[in-house]
KOLBAFI-861735 format. One record per residue (C-alpha): residue number from 1; x, y, z. Coordinates in steps of 0.05 Angstrom, whole numbers. Last residue first. Layout:
<rec><num>NUM</num><c1>X</c1><c2>Y</c2><c3>Z</c3></rec>
...
***
This chain:
<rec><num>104</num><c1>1131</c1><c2>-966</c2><c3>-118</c3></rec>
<rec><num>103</num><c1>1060</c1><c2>-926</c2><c3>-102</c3></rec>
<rec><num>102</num><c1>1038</c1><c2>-935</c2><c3>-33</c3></rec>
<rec><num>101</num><c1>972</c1><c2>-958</c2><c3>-9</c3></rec>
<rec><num>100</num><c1>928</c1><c2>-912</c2><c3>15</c3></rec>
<rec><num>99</num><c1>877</c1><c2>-934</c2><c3>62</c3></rec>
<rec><num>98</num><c1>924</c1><c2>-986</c2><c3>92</c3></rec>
<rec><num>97</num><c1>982</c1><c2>-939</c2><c3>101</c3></rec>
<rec><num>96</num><c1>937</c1><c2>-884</c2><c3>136</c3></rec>
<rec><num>95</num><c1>919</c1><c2>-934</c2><c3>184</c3></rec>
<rec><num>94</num><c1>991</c1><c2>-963</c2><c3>203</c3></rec>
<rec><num>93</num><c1>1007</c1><c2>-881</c2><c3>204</c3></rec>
<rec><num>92</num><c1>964</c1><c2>-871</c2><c3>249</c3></rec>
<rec><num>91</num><c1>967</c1><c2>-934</c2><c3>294</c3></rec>
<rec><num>90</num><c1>1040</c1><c2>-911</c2><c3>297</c3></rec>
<rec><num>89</num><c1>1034</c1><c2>-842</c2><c3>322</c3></rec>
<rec><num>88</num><c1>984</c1><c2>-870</c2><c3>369</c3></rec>
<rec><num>87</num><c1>1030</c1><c2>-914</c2><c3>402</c3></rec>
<rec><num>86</num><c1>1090</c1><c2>-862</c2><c3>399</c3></rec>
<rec><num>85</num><c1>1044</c1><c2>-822</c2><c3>437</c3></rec>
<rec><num>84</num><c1>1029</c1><c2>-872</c2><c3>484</c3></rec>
<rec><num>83</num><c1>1094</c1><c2>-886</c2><c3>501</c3></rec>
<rec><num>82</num><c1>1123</c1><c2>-817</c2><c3>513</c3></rec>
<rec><num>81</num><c1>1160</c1><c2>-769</c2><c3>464</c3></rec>
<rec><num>80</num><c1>1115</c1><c2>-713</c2><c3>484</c3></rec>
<rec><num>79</num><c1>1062</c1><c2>-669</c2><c3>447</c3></rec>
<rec><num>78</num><c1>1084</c1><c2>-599</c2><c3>441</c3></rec>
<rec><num>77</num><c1>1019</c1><c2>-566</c2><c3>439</c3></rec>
<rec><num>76</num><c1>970</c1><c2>-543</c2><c3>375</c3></rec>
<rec><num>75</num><c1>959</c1><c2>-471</c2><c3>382</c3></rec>
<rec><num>74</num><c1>968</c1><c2>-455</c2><c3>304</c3></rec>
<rec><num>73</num><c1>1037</c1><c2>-481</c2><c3>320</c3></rec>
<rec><num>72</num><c1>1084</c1><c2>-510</c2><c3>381</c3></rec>
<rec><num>71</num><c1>1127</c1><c2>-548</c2><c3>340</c3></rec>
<rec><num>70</num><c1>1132</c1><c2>-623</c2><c3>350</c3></rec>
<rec><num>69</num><c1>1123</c1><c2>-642</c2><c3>278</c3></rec>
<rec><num>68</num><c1>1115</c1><c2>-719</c2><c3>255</c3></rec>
<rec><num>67</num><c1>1136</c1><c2>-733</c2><c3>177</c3></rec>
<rec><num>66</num><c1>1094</c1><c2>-744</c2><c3>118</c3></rec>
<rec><num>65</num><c1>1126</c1><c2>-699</c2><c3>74</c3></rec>
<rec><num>64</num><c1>1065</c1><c2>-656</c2><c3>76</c3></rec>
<rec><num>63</num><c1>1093</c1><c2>-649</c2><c3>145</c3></rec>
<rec><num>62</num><c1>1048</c1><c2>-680</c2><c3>211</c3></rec>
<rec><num>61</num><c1>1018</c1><c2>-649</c2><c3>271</c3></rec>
<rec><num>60</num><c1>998</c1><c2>-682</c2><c3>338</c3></rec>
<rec><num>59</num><c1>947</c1><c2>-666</c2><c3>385</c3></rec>
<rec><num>58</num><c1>930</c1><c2>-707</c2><c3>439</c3></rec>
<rec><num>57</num><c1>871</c1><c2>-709</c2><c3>492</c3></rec>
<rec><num>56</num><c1>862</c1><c2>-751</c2><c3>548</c3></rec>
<rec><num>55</num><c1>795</c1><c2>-764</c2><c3>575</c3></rec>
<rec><num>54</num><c1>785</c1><c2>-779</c2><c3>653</c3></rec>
<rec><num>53</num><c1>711</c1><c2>-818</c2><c3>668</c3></rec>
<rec><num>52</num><c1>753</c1><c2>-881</c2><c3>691</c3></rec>
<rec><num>51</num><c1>742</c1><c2>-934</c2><c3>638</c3></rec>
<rec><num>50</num><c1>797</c1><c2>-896</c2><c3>595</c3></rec>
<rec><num>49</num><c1>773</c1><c2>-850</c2><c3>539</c3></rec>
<rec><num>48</num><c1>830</c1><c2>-833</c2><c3>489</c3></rec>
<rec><num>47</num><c1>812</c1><c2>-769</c2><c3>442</c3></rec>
<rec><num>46</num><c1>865</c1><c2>-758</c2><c3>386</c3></rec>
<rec><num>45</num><c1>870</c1><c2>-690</c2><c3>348</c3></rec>
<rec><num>44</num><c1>913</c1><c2>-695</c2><c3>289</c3></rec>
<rec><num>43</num><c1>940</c1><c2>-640</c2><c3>249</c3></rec>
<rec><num>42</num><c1>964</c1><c2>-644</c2><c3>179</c3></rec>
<rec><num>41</num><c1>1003</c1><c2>-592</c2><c3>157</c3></rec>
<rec><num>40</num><c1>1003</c1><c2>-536</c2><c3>107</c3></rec>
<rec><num>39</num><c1>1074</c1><c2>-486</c2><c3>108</c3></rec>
<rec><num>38</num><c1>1076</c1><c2>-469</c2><c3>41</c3></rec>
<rec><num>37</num><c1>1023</c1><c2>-422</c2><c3>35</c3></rec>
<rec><num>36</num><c1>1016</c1><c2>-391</c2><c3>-40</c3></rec>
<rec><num>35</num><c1>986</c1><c2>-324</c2><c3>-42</c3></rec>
<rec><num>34</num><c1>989</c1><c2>-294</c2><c3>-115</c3></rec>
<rec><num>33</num><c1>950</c1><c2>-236</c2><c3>-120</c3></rec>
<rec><num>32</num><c1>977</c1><c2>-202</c2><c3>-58</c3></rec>
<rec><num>31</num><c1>931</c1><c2>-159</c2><c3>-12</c3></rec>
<rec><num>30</num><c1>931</c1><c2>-211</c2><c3>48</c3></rec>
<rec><num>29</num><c1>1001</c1><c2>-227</c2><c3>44</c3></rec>
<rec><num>28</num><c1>1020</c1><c2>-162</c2><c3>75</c3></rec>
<rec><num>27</num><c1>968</c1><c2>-182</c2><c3>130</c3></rec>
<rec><num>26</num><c1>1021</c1><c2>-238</c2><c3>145</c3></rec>
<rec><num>25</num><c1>993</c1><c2>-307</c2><c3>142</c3></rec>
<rec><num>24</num><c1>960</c1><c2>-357</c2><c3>175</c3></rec>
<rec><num>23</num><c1>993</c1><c2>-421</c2><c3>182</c3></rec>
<rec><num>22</num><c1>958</c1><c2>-473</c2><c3>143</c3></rec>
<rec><num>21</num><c1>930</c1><c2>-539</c2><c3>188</c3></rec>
<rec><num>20</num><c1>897</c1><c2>-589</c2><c3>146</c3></rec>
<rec><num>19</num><c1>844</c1><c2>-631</c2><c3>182</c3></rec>
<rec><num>18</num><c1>840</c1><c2>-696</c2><c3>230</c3></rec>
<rec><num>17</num><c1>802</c1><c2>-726</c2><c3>281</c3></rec>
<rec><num>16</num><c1>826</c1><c2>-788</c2><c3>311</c3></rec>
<rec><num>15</num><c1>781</c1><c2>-829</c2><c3>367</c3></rec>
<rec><num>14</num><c1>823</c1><c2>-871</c2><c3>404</c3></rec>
<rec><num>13</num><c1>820</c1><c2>-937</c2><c3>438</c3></rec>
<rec><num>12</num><c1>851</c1><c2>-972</c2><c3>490</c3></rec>
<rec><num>11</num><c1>858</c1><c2>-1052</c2><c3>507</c3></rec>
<rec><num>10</num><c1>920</c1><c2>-1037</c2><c3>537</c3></rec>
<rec><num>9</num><c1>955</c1><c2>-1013</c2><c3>481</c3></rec>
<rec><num>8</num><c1>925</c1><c2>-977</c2><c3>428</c3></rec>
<rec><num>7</num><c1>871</c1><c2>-997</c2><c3>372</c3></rec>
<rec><num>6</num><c1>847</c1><c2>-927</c2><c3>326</c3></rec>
<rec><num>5</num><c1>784</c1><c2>-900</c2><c3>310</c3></rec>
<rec><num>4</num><c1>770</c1><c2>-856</c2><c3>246</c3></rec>
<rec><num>3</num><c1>750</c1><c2>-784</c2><c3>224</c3></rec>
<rec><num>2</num><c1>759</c1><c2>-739</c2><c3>169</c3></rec>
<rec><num>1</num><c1>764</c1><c2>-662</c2><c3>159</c3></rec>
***
C-alpha cells in the first residue's frame, strides 16, 4: 500500500491511498499447485475534504496496463465520468509519471 496527496481544482486536495486489487479466486483454484491470478489491479481510494465538514470518497481501479477500469469489482463502485473524477484521474497519473519516469 502507498500513500500521497494530490492538487485538484478549486483549491482542493486529495488524499490517495492505493494497493493491488487480485480477484479472489474459485475454491477449485485453491487446491492447485500452480495458481497464477491474472486479473491484479490497482485500486485507488481518494478522500477530498471540502471546508464544509462533508468528505467525498472515490475509488477508482486501474489495469496492469495502466489503463482506468469502471467495473464494479472486489466492491469497488462504478466511479462516474464527471469532472472531478477525471481531475483526479489525471493528478494520478501526472504523479505516478513523475515518480517513475518512463523508459523510451
Amino acid at each position: 500500500m502507498g500513500h500521497f496527496k494530490i492538487t485538484l481544482p478549486n483549491n482542493q486536495q486529495g488524499e490517495v491511498r492505493w494497493g493491488t486489487i487480485r480477484k479472489k479466486s474459485l475454491l477449485l483454484d485453491l487446491f492447485r499447485k500452480n495458481r497464477l491470478n491474472n486479473d491484479v489491479k490497482k485500486g485507488y481510494l481518494v478522500i477530498i475534504e471540502s471546508a464544509s465538514k462533508d468528505q467525498k470518497e472515490y475509488r477508482l481501479l486501474k489495469t496492469k496496463d495502466g489503463q482506468w477500469t469502471f467495473e464494479d469489482d472486489g466492491g469497488f463502485g462504478v466511479t462516474p465520468d464527471d469532472q472531478i473524477s477525471v481531475a483526479i484521474r489525471s493528478a494520478i497519473d501526472n504523479y505516478e509519471s513523475q515518480i517513475t519516469p518512463r523508459q523510451s
